[in-house]
C-alpha positions in Angstrom: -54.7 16.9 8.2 -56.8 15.4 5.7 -60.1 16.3 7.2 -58.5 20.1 7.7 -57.6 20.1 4.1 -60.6 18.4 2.1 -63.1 21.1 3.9 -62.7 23.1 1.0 -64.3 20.6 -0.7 -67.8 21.4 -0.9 -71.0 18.4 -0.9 -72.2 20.6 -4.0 -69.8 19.5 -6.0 -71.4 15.7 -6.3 -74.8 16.9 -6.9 -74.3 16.6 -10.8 -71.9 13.6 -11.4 -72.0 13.5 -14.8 -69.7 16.1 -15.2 -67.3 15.0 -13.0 -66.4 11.9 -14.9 -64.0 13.3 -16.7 -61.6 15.6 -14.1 -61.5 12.2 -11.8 -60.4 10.0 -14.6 -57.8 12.7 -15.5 -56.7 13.1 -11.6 -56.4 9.2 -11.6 -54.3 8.5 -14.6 -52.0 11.1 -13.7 -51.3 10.7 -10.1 -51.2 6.7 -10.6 -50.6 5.7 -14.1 -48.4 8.0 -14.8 -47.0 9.6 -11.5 -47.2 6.3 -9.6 -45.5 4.4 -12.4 -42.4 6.5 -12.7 -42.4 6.5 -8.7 -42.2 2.9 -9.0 -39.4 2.7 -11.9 -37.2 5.5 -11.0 -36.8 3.7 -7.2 -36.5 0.2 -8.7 -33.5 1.5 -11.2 -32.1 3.7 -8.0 -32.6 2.7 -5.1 -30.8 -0.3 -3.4 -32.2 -0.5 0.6 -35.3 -2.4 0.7 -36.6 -0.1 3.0 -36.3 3.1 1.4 -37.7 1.0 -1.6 -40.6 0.4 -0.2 -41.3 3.9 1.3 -41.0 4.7 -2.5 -43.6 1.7 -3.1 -45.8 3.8 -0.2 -45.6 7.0 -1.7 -46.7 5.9 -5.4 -49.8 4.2 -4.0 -51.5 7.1 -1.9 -53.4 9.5 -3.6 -52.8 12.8 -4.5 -51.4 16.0 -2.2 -54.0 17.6 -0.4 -52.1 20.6 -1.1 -52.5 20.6 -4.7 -56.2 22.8 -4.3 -54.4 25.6 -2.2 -51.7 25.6 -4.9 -54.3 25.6 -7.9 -55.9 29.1 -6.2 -52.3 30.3 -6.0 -50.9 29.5 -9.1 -54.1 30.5 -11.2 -55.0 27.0 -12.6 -58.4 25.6 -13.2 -59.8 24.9 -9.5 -62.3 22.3 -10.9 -60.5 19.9 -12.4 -57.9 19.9 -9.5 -60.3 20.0 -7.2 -62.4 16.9 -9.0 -59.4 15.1 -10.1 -58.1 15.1 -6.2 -61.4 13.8 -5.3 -61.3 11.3 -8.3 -57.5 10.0 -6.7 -59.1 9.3 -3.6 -61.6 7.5 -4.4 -59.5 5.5 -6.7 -57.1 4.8 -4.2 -59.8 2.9 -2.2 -59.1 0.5 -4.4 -55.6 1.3 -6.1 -53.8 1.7 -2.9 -54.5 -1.3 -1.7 -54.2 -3.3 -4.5 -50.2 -1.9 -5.5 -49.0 -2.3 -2.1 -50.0 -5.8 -2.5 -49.1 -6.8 -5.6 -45.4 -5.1 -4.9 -45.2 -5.7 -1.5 -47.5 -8.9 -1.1 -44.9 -11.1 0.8 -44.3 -8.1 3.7 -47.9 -8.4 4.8 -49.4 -11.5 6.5 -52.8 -10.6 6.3 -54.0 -8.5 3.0 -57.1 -7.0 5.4 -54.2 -4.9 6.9 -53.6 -3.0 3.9 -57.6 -2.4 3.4 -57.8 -1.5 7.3 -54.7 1.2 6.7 -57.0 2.6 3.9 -60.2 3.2 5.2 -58.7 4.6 8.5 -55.9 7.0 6.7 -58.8 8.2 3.7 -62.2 7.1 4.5 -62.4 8.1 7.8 -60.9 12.0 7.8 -63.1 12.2 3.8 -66.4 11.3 6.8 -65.5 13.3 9.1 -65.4 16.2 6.8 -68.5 15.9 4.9 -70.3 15.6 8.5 -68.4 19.0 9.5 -69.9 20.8 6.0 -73.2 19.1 6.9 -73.2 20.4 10.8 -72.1 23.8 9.8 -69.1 23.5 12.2 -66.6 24.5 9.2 -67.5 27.6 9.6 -65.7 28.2 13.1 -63.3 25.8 12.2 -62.3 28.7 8.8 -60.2 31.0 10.8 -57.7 28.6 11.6 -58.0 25.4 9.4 -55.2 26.7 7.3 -52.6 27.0 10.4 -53.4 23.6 11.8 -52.8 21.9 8.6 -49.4 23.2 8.4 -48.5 22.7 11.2 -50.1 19.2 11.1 -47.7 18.3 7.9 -45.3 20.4 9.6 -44.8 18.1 13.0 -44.6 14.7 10.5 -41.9 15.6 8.4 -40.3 17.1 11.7 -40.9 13.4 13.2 -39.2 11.8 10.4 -36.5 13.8 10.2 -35.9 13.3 13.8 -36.3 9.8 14.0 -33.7 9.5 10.6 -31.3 11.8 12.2 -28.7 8.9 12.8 -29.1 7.5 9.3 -28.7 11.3 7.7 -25.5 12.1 9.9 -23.7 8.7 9.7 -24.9 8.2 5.9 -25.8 11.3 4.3 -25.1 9.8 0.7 -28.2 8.2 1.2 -30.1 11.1 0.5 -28.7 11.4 -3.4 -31.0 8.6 -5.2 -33.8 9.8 -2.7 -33.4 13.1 -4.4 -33.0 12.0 -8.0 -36.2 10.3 -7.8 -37.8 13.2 -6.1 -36.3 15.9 -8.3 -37.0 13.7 -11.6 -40.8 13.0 -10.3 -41.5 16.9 -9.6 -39.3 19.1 -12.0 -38.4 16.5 -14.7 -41.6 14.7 -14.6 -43.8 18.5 -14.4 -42.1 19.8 -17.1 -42.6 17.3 -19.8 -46.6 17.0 -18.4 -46.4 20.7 -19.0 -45.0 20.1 -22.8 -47.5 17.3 -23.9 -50.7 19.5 -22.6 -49.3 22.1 -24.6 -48.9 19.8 -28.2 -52.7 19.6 -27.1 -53.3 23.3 -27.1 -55.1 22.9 -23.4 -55.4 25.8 -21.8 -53.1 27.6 -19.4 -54.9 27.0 -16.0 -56.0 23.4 -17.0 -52.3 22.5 -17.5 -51.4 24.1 -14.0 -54.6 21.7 -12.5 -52.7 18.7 -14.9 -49.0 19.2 -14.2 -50.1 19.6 -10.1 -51.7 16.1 -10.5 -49.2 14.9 -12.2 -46.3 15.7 -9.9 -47.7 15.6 -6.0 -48.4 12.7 -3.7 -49.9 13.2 -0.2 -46.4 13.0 1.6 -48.1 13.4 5.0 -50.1 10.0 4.4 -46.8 8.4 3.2 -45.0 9.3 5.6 -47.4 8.0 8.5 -47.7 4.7 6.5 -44.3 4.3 6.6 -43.9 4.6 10.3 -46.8 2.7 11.0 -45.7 -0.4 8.5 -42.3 -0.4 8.3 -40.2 2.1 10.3 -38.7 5.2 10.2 -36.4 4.6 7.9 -39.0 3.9 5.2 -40.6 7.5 6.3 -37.4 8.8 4.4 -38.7 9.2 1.1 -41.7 11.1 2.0 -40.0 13.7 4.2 -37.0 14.5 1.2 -40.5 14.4 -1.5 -42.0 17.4 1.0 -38.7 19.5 0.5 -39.4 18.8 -3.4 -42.8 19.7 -3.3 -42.1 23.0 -1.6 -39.5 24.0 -4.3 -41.4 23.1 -6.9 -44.1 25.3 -5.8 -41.9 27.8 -5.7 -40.4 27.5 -8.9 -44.2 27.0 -10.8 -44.7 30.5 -8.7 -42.1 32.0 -10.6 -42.8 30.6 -13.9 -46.4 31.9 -13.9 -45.4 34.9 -12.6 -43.4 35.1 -15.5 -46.3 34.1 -17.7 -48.5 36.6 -16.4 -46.2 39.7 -17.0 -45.9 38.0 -20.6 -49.5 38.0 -21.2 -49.8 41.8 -20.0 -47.3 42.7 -22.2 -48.2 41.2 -25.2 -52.0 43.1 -24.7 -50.1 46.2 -24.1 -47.9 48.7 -22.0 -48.4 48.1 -18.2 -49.1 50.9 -16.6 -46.9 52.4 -13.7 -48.1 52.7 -9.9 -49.1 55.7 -10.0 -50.7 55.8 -13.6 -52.9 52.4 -11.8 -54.1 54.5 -9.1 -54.7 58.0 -10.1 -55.7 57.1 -13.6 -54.0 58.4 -17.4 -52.9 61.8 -17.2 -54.8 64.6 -19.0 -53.2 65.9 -22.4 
């Protein structure tokens, strides 16, 4: 899924670094200093099971959603700094994945290499894999269906976890509400008041689309195959009720800049009807 998804990426982009400095700082304080860190407090004030605590742990140390370039294009925000700022988190999370899990969850592994191991097979390896696709050419029979294969690539884990919790949801559903509050408050809560403070900055509306994306998404998919792979099913739980999240949030940020759009038009003047659009203003 990762490979799939960072093929949009293009080698181009590194060839003047100086510029890039900036968007990957930005993508790296926001999906880890400030989304990571209210990951971290909201589950330590909420949650109670030590596993589903520490699939929280899991989900504030991976990097950013893969999905937040698709949703930049959609939602009309500024593609280079999300697309720079998702590089910038996953390069940082070389080193800052590693180094949370350990410091919170230093006593649950016997052998710190593990963590690194887990990092440079889950990010390293699929970021190779698709710079050596770009540089063979092969993306280019890979286009047609790259975008099908990564849903239903996210689509089959969060099936998996949902399958494999189906016991815990039926026999405890109440489990699910502090899951939520932390996913509700770390999308909608936590994007609208990103969303306020660019705005006391005057930034500009597609940067603060690009900033409140970064700000809000974690790559679920990697959480959730962490989880499995560390700790059980049980601490895949978080990522699969985050995906939900993410997928309502998208919907309501589609909505809101919808809204902002028709604003815009109006405020430049009268929209014109279908049929003024294509035949053109009628002759007096």
């Amino acid at each position: 899924m990762l490979t799939l998804s960072t093929l949009g990426i293009s080698n181009d982009l590194f060839r003047k670094p100086g510029k890039l400095i900036a968007p990957c700082l930005t993508g790296i304080f926001l999906n880890y200093l400030v989304l990571g860190n209210v990951i971290v407090v909201l589950s330590a004030l909420l949650i109670r099971e030590d596993l589903l605590w520490k699939g929280f742990v899991l989900m504030a140390a991976v990097p950013p959603a893969v999905a937040v370039i698709p949703f930049t294009t959609y939602l009309r925000g500024d593609l280079f700094v999300s697309l720079v700022g998702t590089v910038g988190g996953y390069l940082g999370g070389l080193v800052l994945m590693p180094l949370m899990l350990f410091c919170l969850l230093g006593g649950d592994f016997a052998d710190p290499l593990v963590l690194l191991q887990h990092a440079l097979v889950l990010i390293v390896l699929p970021l190779a894999v698709s710079r050596l696709i770009l540089w063979r050419g092969w993306h280019l029979r890979i286009r047609p269906v790259r975008g099908p294969l990564t849903d239903w690539g996210f689509f089959l884990v969060i099936y998996a976890i949902t399958g494999l919790n189906q016991d815990i949801l039926f026999r405890n559903p109440a489990v699910l509400i502090p899951i939520a509050a932390v996913a509700f408050a770390t999308t909608f809560v936590l994007g609208f008041l990103v969303g306020r403070v660019a705005k006391f900055f005057h930034m500009k509306e597609e940067t603060t689309t690009s900033m409140i994306l970064l700000g809000t998404l974690k790559n679920y998919g990697l959480t959730g195959g962490l989880a499995l792979s560390l700790f059980g099913r049980e601490a895949a739980l978080p990522a699969a009720v985050a995906s939900l999240f993410l997928i309502l949030f998208y919907i309501w940020l589609g909505r809101k800049t919808g809204r902002a759009a028709l604003t815009e038009k109006a405020e430049e003047g009268p929209v014109l009807t279908e049929a003024a659009a294509v035949n053109g203003p009628m002759e007096s």
